[in-house]
Backbone as a printed PyTorch tensor [residue, N CA C, xyz], in Angstrom:
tensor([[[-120.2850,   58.5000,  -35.1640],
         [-119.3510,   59.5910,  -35.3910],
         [-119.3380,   59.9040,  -36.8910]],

        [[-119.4090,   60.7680,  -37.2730],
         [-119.0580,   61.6350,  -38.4420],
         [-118.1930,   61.4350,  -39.2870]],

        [[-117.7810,   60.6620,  -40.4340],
         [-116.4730,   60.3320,  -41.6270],
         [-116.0700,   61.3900,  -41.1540]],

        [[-116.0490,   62.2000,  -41.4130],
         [-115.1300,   63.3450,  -41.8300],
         [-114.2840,   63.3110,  -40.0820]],

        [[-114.5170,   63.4230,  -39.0540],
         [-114.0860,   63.4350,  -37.4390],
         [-113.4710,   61.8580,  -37.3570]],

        [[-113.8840,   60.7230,  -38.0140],
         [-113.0150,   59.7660,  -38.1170],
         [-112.1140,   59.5120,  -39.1860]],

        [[-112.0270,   59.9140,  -39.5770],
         [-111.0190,   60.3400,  -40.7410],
         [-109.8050,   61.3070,  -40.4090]],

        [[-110.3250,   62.3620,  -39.2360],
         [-109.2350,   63.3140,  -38.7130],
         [-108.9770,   62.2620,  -37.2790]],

        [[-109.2690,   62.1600,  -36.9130],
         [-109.1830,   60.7120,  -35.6530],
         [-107.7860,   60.0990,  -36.1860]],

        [[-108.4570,   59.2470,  -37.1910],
         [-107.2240,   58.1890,  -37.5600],
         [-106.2510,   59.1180,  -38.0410]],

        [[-106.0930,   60.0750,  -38.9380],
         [-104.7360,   60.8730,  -39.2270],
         [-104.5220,   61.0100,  -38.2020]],

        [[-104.6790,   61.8940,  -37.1670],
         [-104.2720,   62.1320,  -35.8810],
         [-103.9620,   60.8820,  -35.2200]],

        [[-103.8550,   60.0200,  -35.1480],
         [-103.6000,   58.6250,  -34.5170],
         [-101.8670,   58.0590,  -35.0220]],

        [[-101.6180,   58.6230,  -36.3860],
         [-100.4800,   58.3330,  -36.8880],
         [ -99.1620,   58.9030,  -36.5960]],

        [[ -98.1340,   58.0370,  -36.4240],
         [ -96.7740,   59.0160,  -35.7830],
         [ -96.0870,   59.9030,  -37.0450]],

        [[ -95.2900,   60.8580,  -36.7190],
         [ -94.7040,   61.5450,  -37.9490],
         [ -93.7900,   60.7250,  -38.0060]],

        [[ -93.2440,   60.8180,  -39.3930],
         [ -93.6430,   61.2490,  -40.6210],
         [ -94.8490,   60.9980,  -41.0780]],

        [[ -95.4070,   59.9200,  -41.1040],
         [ -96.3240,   59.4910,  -41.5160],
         [ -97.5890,   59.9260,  -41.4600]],

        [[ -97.6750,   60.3350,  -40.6590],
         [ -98.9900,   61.3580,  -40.3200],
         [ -99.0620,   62.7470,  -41.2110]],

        [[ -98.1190,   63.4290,  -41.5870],
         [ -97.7560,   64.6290,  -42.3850],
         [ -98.0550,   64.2370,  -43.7490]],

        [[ -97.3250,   63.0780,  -44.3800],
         [ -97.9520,   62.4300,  -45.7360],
         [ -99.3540,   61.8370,  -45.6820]],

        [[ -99.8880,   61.7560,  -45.3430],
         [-101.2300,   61.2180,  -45.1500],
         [-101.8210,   62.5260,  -45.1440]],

        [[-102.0500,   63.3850,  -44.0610],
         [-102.5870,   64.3250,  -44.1500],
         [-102.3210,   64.9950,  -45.6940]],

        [[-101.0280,   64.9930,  -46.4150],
         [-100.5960,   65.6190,  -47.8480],
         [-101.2740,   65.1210,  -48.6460]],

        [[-101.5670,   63.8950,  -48.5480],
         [-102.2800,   63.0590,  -49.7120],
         [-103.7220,   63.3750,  -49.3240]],

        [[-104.2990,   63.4670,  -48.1600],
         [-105.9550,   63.7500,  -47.8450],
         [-106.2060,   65.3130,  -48.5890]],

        [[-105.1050,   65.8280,  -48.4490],
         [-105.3300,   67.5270,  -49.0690],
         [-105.5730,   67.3450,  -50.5820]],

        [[-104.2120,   66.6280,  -51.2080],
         [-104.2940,   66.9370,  -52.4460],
         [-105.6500,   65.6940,  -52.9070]],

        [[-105.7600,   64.8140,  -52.8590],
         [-107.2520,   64.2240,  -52.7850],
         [-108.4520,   64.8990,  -52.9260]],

        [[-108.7670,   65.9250,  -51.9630],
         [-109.4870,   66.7160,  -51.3560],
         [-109.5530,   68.1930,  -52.4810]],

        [[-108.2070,   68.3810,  -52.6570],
         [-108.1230,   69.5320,  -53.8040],
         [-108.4810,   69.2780,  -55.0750]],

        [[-108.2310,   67.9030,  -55.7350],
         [-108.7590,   67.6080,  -57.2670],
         [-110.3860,   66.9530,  -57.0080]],

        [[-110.7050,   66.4540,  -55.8460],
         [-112.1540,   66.2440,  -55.6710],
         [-112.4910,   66.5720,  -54.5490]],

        [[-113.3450,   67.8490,  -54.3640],
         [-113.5970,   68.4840,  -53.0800],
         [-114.8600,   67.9840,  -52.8680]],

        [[-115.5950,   67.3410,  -53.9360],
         [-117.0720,   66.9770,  -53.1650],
         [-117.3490,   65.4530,  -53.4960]],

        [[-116.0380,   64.9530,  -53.6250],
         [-116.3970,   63.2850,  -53.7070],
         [-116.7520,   62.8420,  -52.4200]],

        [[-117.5170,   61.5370,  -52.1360],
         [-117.6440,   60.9690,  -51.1190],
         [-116.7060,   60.6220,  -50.4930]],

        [[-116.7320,   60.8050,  -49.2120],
         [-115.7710,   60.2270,  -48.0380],
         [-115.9080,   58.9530,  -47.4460]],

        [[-115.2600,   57.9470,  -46.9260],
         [-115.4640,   56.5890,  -46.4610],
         [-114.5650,   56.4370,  -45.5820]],

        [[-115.0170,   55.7030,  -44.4430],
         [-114.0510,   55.2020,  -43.3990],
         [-114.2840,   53.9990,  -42.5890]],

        [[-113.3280,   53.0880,  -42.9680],
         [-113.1530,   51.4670,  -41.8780],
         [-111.9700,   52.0510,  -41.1720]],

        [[-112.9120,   51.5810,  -39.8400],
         [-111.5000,   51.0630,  -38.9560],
         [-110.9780,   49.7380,  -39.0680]],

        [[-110.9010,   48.6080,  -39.7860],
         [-110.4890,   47.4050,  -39.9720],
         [-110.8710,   46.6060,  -39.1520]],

        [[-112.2700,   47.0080,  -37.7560],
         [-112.5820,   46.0650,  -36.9200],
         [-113.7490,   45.0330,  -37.6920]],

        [[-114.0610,   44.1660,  -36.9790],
         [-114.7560,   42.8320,  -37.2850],
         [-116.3690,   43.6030,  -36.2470]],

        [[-117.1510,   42.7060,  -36.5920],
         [-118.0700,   43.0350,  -35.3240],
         [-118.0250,   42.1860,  -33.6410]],

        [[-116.5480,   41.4580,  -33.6830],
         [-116.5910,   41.7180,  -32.3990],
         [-115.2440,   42.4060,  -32.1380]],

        [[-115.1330,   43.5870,  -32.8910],
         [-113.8760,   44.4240,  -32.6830],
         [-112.6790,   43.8960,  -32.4190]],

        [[-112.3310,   43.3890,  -33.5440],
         [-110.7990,   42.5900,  -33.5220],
         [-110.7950,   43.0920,  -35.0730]],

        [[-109.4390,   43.6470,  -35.2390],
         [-108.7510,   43.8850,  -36.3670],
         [-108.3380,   43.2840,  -37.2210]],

        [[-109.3960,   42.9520,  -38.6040],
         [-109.1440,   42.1990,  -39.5420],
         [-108.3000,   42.7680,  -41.0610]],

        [[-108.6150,   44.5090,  -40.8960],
         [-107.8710,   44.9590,  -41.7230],
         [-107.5480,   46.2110,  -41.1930]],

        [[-105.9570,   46.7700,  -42.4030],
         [-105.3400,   48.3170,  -41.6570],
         [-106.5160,   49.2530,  -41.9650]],

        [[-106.7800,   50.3440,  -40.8870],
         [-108.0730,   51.3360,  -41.1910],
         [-107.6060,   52.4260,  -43.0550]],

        [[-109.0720,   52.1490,  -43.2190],
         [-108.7220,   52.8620,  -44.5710],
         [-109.7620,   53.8870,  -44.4590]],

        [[-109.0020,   55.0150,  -44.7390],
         [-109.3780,   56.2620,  -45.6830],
         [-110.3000,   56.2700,  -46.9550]],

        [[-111.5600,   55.9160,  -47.1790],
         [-111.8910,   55.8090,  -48.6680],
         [-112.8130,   57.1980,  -49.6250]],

        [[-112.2490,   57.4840,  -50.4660],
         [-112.6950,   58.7010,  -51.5490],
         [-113.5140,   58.1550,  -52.9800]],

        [[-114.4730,   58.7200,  -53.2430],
         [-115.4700,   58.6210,  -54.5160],
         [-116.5890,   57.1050,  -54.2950]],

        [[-116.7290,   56.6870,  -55.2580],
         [-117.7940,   55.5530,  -54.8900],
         [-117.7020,   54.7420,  -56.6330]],

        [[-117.8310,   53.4170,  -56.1330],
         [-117.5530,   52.5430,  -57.3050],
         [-118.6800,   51.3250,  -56.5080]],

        [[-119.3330,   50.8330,  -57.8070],
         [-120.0820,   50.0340,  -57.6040],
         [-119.6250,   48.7060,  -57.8600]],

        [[-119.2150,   47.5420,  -57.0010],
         [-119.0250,   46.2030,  -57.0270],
         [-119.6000,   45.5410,  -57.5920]],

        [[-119.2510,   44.7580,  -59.0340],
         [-120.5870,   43.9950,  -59.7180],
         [-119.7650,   42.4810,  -58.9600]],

        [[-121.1070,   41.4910,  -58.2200],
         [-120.6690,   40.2550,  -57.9100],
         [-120.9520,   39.0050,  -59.4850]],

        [[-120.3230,   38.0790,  -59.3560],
         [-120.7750,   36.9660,  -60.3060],
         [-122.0830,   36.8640,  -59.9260]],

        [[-122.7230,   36.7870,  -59.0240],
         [-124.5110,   35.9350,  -58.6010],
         [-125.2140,   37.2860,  -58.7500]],

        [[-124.7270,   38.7670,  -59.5310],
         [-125.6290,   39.7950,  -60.1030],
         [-125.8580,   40.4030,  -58.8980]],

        [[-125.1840,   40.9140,  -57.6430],
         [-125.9350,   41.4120,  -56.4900],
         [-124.3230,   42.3580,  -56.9070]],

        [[-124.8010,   43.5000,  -56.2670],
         [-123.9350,   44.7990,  -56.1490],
         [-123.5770,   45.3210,  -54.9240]],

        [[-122.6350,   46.4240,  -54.5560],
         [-121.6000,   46.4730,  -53.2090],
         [-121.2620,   47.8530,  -53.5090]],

        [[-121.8650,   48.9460,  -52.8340],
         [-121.0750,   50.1680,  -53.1350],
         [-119.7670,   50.3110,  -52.4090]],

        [[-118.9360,   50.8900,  -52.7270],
         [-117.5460,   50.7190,  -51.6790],
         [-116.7340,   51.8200,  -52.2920]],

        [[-115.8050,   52.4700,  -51.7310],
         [-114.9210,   53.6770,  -52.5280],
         [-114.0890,   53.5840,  -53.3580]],

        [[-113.7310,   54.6400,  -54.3410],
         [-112.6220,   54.2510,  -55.3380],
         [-111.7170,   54.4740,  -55.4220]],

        [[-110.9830,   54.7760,  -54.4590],
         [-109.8620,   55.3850,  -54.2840],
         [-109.1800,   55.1770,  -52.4240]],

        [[-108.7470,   54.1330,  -51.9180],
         [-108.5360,   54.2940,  -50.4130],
         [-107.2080,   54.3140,  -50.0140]],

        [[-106.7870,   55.0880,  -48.7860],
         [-105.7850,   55.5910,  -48.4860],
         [-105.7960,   54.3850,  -46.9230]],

        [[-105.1060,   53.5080,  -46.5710],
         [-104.5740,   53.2570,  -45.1750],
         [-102.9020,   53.2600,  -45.1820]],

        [[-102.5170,   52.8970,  -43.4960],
         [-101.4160,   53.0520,  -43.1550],
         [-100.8990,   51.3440,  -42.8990]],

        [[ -99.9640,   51.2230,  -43.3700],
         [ -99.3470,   49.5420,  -42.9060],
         [ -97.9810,   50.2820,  -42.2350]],

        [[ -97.5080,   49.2670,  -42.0100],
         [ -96.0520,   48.9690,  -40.6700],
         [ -95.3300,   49.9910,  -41.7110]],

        [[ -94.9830,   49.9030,  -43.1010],
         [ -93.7770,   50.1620,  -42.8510],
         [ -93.9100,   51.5500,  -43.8410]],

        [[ -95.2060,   52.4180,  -44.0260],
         [ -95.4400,   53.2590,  -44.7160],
         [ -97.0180,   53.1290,  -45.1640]],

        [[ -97.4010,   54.0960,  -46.3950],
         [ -99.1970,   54.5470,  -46.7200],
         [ -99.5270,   53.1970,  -47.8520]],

        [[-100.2500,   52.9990,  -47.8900],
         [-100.8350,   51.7450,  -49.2070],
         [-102.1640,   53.1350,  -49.5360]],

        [[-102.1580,   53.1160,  -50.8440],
         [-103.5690,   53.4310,  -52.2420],
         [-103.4780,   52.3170,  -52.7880]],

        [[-104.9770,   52.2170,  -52.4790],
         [-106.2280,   51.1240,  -52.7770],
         [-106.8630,   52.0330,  -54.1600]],

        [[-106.5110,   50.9930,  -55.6630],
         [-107.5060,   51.6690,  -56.5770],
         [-108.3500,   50.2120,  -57.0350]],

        [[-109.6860,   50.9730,  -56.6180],
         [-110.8220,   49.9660,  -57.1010],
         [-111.3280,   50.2150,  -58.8060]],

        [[-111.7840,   48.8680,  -59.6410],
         [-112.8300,   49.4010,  -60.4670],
         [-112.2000,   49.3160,  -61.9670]],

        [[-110.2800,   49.2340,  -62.0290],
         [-109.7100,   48.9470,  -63.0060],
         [-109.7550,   47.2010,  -63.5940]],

        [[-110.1820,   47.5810,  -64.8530],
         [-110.0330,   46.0670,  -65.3990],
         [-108.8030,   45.3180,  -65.8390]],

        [[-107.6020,   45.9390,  -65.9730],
         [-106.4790,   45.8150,  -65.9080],
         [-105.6800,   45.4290,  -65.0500]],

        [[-105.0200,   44.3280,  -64.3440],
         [-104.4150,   43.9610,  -63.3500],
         [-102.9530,   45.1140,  -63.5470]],

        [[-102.2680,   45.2780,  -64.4970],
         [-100.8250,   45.7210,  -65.3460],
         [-100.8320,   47.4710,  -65.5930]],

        [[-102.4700,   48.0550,  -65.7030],
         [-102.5920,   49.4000,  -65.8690],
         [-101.8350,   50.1500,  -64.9740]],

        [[-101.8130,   50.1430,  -63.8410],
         [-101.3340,   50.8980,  -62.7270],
         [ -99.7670,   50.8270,  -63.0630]],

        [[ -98.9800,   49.5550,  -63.0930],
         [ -97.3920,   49.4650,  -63.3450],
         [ -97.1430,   50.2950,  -64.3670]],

        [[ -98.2530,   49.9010,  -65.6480],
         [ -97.2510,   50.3770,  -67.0330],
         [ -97.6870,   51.8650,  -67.1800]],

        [[ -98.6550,   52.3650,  -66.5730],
         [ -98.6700,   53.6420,  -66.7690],
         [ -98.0920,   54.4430,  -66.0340]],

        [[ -98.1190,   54.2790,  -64.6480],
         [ -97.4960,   55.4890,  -63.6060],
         [ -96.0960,   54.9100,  -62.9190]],

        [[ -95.5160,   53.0750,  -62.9580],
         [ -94.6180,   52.8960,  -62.5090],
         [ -93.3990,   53.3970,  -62.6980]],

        [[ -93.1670,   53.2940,  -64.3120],
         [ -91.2970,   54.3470,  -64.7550],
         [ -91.2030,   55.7660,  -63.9630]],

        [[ -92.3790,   56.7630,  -63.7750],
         [ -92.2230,   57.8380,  -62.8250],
         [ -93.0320,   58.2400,  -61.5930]],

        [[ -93.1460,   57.1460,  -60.9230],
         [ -93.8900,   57.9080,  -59.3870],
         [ -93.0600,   57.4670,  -58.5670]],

        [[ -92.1520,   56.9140,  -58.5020],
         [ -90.6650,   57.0930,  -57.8170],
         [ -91.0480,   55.2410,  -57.0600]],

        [[ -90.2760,   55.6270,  -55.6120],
         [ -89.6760,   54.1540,  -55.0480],
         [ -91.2550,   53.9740,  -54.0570]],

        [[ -91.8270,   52.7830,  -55.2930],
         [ -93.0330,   52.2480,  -54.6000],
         [ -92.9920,   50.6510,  -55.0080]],

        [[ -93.7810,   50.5600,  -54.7900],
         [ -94.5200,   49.0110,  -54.9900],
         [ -95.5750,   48.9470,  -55.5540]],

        [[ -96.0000,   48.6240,  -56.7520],
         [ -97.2070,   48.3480,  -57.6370],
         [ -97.5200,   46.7600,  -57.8960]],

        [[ -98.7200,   46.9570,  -57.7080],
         [ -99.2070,   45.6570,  -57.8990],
         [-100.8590,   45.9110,  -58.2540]],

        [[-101.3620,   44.8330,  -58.7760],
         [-102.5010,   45.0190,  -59.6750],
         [-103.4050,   46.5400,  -59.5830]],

        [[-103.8080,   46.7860,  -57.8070],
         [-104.8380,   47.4260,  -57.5190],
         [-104.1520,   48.4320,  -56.3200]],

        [[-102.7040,   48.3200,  -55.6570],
         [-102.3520,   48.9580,  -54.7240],
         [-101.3320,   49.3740,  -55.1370]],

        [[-100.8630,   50.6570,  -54.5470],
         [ -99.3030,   51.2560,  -54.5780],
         [ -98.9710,   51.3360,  -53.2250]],

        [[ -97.7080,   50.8410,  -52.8810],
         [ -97.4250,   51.0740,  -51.2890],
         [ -96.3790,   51.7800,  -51.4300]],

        [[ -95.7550,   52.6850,  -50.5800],
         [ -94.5890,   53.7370,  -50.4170],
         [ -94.4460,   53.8730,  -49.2650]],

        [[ -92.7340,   53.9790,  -48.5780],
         [ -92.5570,   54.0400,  -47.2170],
         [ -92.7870,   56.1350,  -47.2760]],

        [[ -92.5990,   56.9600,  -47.8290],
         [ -92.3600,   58.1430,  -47.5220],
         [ -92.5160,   58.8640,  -49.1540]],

        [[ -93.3740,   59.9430,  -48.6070],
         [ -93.6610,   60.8680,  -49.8580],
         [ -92.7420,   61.5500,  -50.3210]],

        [[ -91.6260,   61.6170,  -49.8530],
         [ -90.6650,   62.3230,  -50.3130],
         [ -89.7510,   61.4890,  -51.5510]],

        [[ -90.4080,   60.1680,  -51.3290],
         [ -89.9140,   58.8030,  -52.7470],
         [ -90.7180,   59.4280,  -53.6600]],

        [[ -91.6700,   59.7850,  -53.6610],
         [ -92.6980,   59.9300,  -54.6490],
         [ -92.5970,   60.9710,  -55.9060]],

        [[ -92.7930,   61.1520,  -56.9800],
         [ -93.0760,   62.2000,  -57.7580],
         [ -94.4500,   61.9230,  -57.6960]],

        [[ -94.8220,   63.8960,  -56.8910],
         [ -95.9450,   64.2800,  -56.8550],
         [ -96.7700,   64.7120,  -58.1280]],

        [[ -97.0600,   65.0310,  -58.7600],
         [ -97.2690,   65.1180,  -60.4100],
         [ -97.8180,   63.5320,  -60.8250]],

        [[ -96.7800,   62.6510,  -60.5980],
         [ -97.3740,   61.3980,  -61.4380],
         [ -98.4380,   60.9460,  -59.9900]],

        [[ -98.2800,   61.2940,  -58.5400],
         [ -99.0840,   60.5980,  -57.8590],
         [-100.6680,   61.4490,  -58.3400]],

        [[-100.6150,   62.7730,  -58.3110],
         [-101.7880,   63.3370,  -59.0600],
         [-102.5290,   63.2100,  -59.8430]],

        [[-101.3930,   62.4160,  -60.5720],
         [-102.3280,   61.9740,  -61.8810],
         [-102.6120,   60.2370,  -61.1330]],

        [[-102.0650,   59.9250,  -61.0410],
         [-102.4800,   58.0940,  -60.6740],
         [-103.9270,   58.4200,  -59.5190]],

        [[-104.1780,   59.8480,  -58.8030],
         [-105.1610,   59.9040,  -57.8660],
         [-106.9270,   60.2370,  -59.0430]],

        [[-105.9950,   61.1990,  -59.9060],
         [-107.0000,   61.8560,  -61.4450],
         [-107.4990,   60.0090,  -61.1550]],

        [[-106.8230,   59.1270,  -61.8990],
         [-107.0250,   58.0910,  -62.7860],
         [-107.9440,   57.3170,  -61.7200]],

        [[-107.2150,   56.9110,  -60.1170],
         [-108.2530,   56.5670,  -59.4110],
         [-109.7530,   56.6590,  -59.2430]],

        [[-110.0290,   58.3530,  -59.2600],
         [-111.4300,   58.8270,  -58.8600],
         [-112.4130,   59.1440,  -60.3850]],

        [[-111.3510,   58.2790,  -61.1400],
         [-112.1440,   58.6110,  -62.5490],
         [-113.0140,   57.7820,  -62.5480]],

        [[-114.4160,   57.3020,  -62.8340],
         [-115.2810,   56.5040,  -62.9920],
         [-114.6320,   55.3120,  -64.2510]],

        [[-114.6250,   53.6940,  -63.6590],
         [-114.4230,   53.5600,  -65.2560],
         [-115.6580,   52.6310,  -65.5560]],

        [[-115.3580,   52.5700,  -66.8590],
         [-116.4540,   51.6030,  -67.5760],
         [-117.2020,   50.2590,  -67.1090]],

        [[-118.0640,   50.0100,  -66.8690],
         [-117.8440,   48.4970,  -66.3670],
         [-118.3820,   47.5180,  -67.5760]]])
């Protein structure tokens, strides 16, 4: 199947509210990078048992391992947990970047090294999530 048809799959799979913010965040995503790469896990294993929530993934960041072998994977991923959306930002060398820059204004979330979780977009200031999405799909240094 087609990212892009599993990607509308899983939005469509989500109950409202939640489904409406997701779809908001796939738009505005979609509007500051209209031709980044698209990515999609369903969180199954290969004998289809659910090891992680399905993620949404945007742009492409290259995984450097310690033993020198590399991992392309996205830089920017959107899934759904129990109690609201989690953004996945890959590729920052900063565990603290994400808190001290966008935490005082992107409203009632949860930051932690590499994820922001939020029960509802309507917590959010949209402006600082725009920019924390800018900062996501920005390539950084390695």
């Amino acid at each position: 199947m087609k990212v892009e048809l599993q990607i509308q799959d899983c939005l469509s799979s989500q109950p409202q509210p939640k489904q409406r913010d997701m779809r908001t965040i796939h738009a505005l995503i979609l509007s500051l990078y209209p031709t980044c790469t698209l990515w999609f896990s369903d969180g199954l294993n290969s004998d289809k048992k659910p090891i992680a929530n399905p993620t949404i993934g945007y742009g492409r960041h290259t995984m450097r391992y310690a033993n020198g072998s590399t991992k392309d994977v996205f830089q920017l991923g959107m899934s759904v947990n129990k109690t609201g959306i989690s953004l996945h930002i890959l590729g920052s060398k900063y565990k603290t970047y994400l808190l001290e820059n966008f935490g005082s204004t992107l409203g009632k979330a949860s930051i932690t090294g590499y994820c922001i979780r939020f029960t509802s977009l309507r917590d959010i200031h949209l402006p600082t999530l725009s920019a924390l999405i800018e900062y996501g799909l920005t390539p950084k240094d390695e």
